[in-house]
C-alpha positions in Angstrom: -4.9 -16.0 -35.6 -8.1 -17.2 -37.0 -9.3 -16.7 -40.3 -13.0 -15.5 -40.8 -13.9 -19.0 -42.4 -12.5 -20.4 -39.2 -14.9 -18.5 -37.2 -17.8 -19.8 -35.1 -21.0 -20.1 -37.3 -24.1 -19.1 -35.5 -26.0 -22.1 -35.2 -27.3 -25.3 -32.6 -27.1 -28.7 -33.6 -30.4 -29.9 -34.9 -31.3 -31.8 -31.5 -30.1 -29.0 -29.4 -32.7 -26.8 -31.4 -35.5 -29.5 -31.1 -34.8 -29.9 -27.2 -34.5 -25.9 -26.8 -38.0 -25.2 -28.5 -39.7 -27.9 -26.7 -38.6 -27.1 -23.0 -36.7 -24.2 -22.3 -38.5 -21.4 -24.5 -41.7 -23.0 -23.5 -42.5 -21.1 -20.3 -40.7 -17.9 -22.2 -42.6 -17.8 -25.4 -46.1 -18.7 -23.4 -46.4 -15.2 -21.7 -48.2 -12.6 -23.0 -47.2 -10.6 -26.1 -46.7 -7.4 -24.0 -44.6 -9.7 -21.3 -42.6 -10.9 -23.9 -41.3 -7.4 -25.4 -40.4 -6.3 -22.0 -38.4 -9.6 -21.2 -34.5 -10.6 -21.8 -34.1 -14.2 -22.2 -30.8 -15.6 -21.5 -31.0 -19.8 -21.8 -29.3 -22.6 -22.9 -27.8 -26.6 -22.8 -24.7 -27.5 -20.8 -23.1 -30.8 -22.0 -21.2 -32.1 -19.0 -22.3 -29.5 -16.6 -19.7 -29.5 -13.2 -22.5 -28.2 -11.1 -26.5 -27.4 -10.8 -26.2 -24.0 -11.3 -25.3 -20.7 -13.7 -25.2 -17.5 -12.3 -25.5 -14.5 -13.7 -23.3 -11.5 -12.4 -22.8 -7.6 -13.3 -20.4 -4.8 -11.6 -19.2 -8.1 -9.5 -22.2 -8.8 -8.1 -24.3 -12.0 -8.7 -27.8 -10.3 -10.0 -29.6 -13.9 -10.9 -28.9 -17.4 -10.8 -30.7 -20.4 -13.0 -31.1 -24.0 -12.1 -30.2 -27.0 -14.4 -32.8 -29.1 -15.6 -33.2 -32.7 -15.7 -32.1 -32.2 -19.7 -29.2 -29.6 -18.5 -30.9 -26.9 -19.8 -31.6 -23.9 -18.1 -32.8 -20.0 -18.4 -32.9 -16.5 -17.9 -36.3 -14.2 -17.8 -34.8 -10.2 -17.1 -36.7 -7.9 -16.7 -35.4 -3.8 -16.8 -32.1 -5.1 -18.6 -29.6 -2.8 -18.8 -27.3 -2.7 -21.7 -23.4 -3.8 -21.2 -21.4 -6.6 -20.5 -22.3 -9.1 -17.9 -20.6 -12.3 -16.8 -22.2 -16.4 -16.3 -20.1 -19.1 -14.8 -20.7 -22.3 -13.9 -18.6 -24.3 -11.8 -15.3 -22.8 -11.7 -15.4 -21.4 -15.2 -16.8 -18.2 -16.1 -17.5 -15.9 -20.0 -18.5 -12.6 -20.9 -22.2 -12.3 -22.2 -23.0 -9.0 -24.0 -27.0 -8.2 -23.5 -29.4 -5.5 -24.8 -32.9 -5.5 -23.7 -35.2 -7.6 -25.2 -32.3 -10.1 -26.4 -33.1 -13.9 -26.3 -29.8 -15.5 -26.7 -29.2 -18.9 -26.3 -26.2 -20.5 -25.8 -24.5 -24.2 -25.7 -21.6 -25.1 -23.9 -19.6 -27.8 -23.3 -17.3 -27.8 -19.9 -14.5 -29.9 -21.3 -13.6 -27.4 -23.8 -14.9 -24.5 -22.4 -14.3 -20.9 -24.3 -13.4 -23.4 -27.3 -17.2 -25.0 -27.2 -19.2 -22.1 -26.8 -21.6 -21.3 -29.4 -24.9 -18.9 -28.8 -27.9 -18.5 -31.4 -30.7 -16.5 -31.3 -31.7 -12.8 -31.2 -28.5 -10.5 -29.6 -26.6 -13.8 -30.4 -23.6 -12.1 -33.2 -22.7 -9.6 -30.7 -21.7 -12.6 -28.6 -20.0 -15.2 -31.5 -18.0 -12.1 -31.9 -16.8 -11.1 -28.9 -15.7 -15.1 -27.6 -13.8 -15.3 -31.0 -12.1 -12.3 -30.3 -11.2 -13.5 -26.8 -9.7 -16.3 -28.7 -8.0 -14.7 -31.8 -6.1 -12.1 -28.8 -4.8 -15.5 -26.8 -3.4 -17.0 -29.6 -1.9 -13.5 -30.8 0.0 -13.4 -27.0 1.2 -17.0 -27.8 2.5 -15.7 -31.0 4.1 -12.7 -30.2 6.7 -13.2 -27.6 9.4 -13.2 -30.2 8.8 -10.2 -31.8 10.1 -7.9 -28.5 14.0 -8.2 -29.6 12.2 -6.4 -33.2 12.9 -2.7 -33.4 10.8 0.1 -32.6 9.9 0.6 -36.2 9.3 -3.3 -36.8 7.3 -4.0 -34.0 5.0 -0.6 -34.6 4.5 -1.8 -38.3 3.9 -5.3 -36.6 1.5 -4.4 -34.0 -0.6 -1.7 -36.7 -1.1 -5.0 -38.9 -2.2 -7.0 -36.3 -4.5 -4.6 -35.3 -5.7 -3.7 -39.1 -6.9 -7.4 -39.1 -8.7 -7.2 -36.7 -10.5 -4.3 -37.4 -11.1 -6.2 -41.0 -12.9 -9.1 -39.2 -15.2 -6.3 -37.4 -16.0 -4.6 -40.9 -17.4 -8.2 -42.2 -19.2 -8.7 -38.8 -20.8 -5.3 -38.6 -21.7 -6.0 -42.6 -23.6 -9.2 -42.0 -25.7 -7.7 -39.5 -29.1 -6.5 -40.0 -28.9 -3.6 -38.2 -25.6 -1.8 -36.7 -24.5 -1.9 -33.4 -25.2 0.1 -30.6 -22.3 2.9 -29.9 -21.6 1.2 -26.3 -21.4 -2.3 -28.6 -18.8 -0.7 -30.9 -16.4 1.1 -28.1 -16.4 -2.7 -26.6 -15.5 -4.4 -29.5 -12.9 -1.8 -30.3 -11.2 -2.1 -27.0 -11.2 -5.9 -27.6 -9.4 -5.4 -30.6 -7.3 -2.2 -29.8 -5.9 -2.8 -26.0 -4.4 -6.7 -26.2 -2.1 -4.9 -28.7 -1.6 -1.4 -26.4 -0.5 -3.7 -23.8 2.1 -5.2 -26.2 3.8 -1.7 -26.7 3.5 -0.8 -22.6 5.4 -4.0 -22.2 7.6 -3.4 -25.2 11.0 -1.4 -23.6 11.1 -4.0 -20.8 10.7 -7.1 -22.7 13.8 -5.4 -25.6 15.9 -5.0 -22.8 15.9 -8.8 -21.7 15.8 -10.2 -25.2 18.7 -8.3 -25.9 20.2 -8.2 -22.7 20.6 -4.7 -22.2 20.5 -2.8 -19.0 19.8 0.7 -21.0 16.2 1.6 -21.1 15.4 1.7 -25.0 14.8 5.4 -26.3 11.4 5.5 -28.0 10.2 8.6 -30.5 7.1 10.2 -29.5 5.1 8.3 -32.4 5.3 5.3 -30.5 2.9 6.2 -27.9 1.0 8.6 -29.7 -1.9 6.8 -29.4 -1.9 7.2 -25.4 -3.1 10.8 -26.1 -6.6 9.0 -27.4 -7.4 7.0 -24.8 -9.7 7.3 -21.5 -8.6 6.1 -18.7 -11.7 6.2 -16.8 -14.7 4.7 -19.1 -17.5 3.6 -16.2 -18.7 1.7 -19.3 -15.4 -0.7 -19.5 -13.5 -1.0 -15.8 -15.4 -4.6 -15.5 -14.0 -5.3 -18.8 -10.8 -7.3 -17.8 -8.7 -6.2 -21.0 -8.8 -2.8 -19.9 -8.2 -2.9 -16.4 -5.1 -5.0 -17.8 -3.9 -2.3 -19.5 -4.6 0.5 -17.8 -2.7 -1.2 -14.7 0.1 -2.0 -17.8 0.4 1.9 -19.0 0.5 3.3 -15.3 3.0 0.5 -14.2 5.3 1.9 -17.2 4.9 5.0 -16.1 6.0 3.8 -12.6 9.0 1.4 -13.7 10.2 4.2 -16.1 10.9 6.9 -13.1 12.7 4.0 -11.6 15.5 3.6 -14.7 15.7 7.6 -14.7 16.7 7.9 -11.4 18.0 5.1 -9.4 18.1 6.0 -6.0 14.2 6.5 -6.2 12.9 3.0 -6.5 9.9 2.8 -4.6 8.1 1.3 -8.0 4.8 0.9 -6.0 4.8 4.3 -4.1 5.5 5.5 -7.9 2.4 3.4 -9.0 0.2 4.6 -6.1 0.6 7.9 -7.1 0.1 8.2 -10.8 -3.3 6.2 -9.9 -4.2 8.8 -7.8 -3.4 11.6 -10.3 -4.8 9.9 -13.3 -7.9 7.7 -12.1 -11.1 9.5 -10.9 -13.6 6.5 -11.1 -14.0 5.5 -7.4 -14.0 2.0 -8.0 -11.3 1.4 -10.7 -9.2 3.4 -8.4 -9.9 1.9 -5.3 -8.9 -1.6 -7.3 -6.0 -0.2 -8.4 -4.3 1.1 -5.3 -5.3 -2.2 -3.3 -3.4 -4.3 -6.0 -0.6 -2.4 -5.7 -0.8 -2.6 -1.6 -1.0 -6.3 -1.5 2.2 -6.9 -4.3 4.0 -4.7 -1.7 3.9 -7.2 0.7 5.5 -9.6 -1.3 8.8 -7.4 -1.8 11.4 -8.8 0.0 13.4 -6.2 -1.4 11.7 -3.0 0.0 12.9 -1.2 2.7 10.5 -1.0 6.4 10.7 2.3 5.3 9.5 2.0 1.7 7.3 -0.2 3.0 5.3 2.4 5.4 5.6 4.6 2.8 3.1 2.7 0.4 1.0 1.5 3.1 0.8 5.3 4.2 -0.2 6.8 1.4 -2.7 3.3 0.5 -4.5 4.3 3.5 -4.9 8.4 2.7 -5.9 7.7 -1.0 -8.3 4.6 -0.8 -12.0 5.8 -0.3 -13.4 1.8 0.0 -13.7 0.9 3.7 -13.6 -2.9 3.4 -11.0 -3.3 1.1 -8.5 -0.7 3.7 -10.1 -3.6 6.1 -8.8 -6.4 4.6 -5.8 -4.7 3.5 -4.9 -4.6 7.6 -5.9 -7.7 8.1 -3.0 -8.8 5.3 -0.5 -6.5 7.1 -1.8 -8.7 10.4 -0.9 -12.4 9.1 2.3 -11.0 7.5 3.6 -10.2 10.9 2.5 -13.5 12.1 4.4 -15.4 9.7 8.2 -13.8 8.8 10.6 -14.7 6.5 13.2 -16.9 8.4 11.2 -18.5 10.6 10.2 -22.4 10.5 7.2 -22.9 9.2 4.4 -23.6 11.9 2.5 -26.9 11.7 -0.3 -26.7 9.7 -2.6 -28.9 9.5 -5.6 -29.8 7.1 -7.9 -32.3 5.6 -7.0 -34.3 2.2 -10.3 -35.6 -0.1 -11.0 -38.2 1.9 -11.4 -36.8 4.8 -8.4 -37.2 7.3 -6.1 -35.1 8.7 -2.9 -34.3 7.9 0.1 -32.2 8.8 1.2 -30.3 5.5 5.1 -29.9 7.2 5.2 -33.5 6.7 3.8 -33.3 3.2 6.7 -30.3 2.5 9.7 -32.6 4.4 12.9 -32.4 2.7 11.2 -30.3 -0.4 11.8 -27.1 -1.5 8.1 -26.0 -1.4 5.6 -23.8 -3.3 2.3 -23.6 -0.4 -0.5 -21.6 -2.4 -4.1 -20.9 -1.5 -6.3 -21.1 -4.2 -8.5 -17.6 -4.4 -12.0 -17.4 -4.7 -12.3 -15.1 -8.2 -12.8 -17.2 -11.0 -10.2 -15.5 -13.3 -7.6 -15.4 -10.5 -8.3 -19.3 -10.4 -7.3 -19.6 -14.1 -4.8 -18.0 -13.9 -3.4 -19.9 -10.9 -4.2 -23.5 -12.6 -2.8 -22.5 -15.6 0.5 -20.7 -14.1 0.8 -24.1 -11.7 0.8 -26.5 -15.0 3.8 -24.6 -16.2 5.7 -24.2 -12.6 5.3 -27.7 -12.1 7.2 -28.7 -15.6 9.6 -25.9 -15.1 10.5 -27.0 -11.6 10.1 -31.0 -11.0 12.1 -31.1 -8.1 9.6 -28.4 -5.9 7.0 -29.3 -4.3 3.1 -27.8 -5.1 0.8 -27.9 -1.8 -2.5 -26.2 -3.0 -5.3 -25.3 -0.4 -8.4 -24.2 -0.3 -10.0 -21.7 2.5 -13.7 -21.6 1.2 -15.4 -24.2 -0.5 -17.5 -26.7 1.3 -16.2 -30.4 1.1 -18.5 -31.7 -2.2 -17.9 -28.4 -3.9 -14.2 -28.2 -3.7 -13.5 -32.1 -4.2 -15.8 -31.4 -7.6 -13.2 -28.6 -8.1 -10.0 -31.0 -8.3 -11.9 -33.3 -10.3 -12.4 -30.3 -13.1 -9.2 -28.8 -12.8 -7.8 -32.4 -13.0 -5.7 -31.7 -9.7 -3.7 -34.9 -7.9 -5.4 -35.5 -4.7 -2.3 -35.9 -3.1 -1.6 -32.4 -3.0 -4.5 -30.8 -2.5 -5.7 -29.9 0.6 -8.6 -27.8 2.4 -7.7 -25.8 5.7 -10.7 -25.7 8.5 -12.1 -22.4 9.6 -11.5 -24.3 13.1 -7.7 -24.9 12.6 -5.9 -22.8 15.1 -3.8 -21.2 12.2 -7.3 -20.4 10.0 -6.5 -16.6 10.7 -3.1 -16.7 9.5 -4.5 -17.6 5.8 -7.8 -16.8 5.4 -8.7 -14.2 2.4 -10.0 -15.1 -0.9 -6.6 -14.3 -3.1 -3.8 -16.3 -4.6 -1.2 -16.0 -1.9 1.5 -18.5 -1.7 4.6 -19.5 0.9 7.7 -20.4 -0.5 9.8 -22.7 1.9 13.0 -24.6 1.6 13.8 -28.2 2.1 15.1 -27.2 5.8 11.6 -26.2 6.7 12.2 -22.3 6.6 9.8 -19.7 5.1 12.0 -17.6 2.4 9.1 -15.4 1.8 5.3 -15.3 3.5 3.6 -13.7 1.3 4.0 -13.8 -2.5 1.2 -13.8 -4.6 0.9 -17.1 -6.8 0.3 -14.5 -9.9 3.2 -12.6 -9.2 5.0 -11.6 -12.5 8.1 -12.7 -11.0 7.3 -15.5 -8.9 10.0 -17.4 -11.6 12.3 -15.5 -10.0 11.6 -16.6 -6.7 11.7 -20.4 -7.3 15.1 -19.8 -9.8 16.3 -18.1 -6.5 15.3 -21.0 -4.3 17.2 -24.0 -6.4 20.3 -21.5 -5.8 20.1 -21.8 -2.0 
């Protein structure tokens, strides 16, 4: 964990300042004084930018985009600001950026170390140095707590309540240095920041004892434990775009799911399960509408459900979802996965390397036990996937990663490998006029496991799968 002296300081390099009051606040600070109080500014440098944009997004929806300067500089003028949490990326990156109307925050940022480099200045600018060293005080606690799941349920309470007291200790100096407090919406945020990384350590607490200790009796836990459930709301408008809730609200109802497995057995539909303490407990449209189509889509991926389990979930998907395109897609899933079974040899495919020419990817996969993955289009579900791939790769030398790409245009995606530091010789780019196009196109992290014979083992597991270890593990086996 960091220590407060470790924290980011709010300040710019000198030249950064020089350069920011000379061009980018120029056009900002010569409006009228009335224009001005009306006006969020939003601006910044971007050493080694990996494009000529930033974009500025809210609720998932792009609401303003800025163009790099010759000086990589760019910015923001909002007008009607709403507070909350809003999200830039550039490139293939992306941040959190808390505003407040009339905030001018400015920000720099270097790609090559991105969450690491980011430093922002300026009015509405603490909020922000807060929140990104937060972000990466909770990584480094995940890194750091695996361990401490064999711990009893005493110990790991005491251990999670300190973790959590620190926290809180490092808000209580930030909240003191500030001139004035922050807003109640400001607060709940921060809190949740601080409060739900470690929630989602006790959710996953029963499951991850039982491995450690390798015990196949789900651990009995007092009542204390989860007291704090009893506190929380599941359905805050103001936090379902804030991805450390939706994580554990998806954690807590998934318990809740995998626990009525282990009490009875026989009734194992763990998604049917999920599906249905989402409907009872989740009455925000569009966190539940997300929630049921996750669960939908990992369905597919069960080799171990039953047809009939199956219909079951993708029964009671279509009764309960209210969102019309995402029931569309949904079919269109249901679609390629009849195309393409498990068992089958895997038709030829082929697509275009960086240079240009095509190739067949069953001649790429020959005599491989293969992972085929298709990278998705949200920008956390692509770090998730290049991270995840970094790890499979070490763990499993001998299979073979084929990556491909449905969307980006030719410049844009060979930019992409370059970033992510991707071999060339595995990555690969599917045209919309390839005669198999339909049977992948989407924009999420589904993969194709094949064995060396050329055989699909399973035709539609998602790349972020929880247990996609197992699958490979399984695959060496065969």
């Amino acid at each position: 964990m960091l220590k407060v002296n470790c924290l980011k300081k709010n300040y710019f390099p000198s030249v950064f300042i020089l350069l920011l009051s000379l061009g980018v606040l120029t056009g900002f600070y010569g409006c009228e004084p009335s224009e001005r109080e009306s006006i969020t500014f939003f601006g910044g440098k971007i050493k080694n930018p990996k494009g000529k944009y930033i974009y500025l997004s809210k609720e998932n929806k792009v609401i303003d985009s800025a163009r790099l300067d010759d000086h990589n500089k760019f910015a923001f003028e909002l007008d009607s600001v709403k507070e909350g949490l809003y999200v830039f990326n550039h490139g293939p990156e992306f941040q959190y950026l808390y505003l407040q109307p009339t905030d001018s925050v400015l920000m720099y940022l270097n790609t090559w170390d991105f969450d690491e480099s980011l430093i922002f200045s300026g009015k509405g600018s603490a909020k922000n140095n807060f929140l990104i060293n937060l972000y990466l005080q909770q990584e480094k606690n995940e890194k750091n707590f695996k361990g401490n799941y064999r711990l009893d349920e005493q110990e790991f309470s005491d251990l999670i309540d300190t973790g959590i007291q620190k926290q809180l200790d490092l808000y209580d100096i930030f909240v003191n240095d500030l001139e004035n407090p922050p807003s109640p919406q400001f607060e709940k945020l921060a809190k949740t920041g601080i409060y739900f990384p470690f929630y989602f350590m006790k959710e996953y607490y029963p499951y991850n004892h039982m491995w450690m200790m390798k015990s196949k009796e789900f651990p009995e836990l007092s009542d204390d434990f989860y007291a704090y459930r009893d506190q929380l709301n599941l359905n805050d408008p103001d936090l379902i775009d804030y991805e450390i809730y939706v994580v554990y609200v998806r954690t807590y109802l998934k318990h809740l799911a995998h626990k009525k497995k282990y009490i009875d057995p026989e009734d194992n539909n763990v998604e049917l399960h999920f599906m249905k303490e989402v409907n009872e407990k989740i009455t925000v449209p569009r966190l539940k509408d997300r929630l049921l189509a996750g669960s939908a889509w990992s369905s597919l991926s069960n080799e171990h459900m039953s047809p009939e389990q199956h219909l079951a979930v993708q029964s009671f998907f279509f009764e309960t979802c209210q969102n019309e395109e995402i029931k569309s897609e949904f079919k269109i899933s249901l679609e390629q996965k009849s195309k393409l079974k498990s068992g089958q040899k895997l038709p030829e495919l082929i697509v275009v390397d960086s240079r240009g020419n095509e190739v067949k990817v069953n001649q790429v996969s020959r005599d491989n036990n293969t992972v085929i993955y298709f990278w998705p289009n949200d920008l956390m579900q692509i770090e998730i996937v290049n991270e995840k791939l970094d790890k499979l790769q070490k763990k499993y030398p001998d299979v073979k990663f084929i990556g491909i790409e449905r969307t980006k245009e030719h410049k844009e995606w060979t930019a992409f490998l370059e970033t992510k530091k991707l071999s060339a010789d595995t990555q690969f780019k599917i045209s919309k006029d390839s005669e198999c196009y339909s049977w992948f196109e989407g924009d999420m992290a589904r993969s194709i496991i094949v064995n060396k014979d050329g055989n699909v083992l399973n035709s539609y597991l998602f790349f972020t799968d929880k247990y996609f270890d197992m699958h490979l593990a399984d695959l060496k086996k065969r």
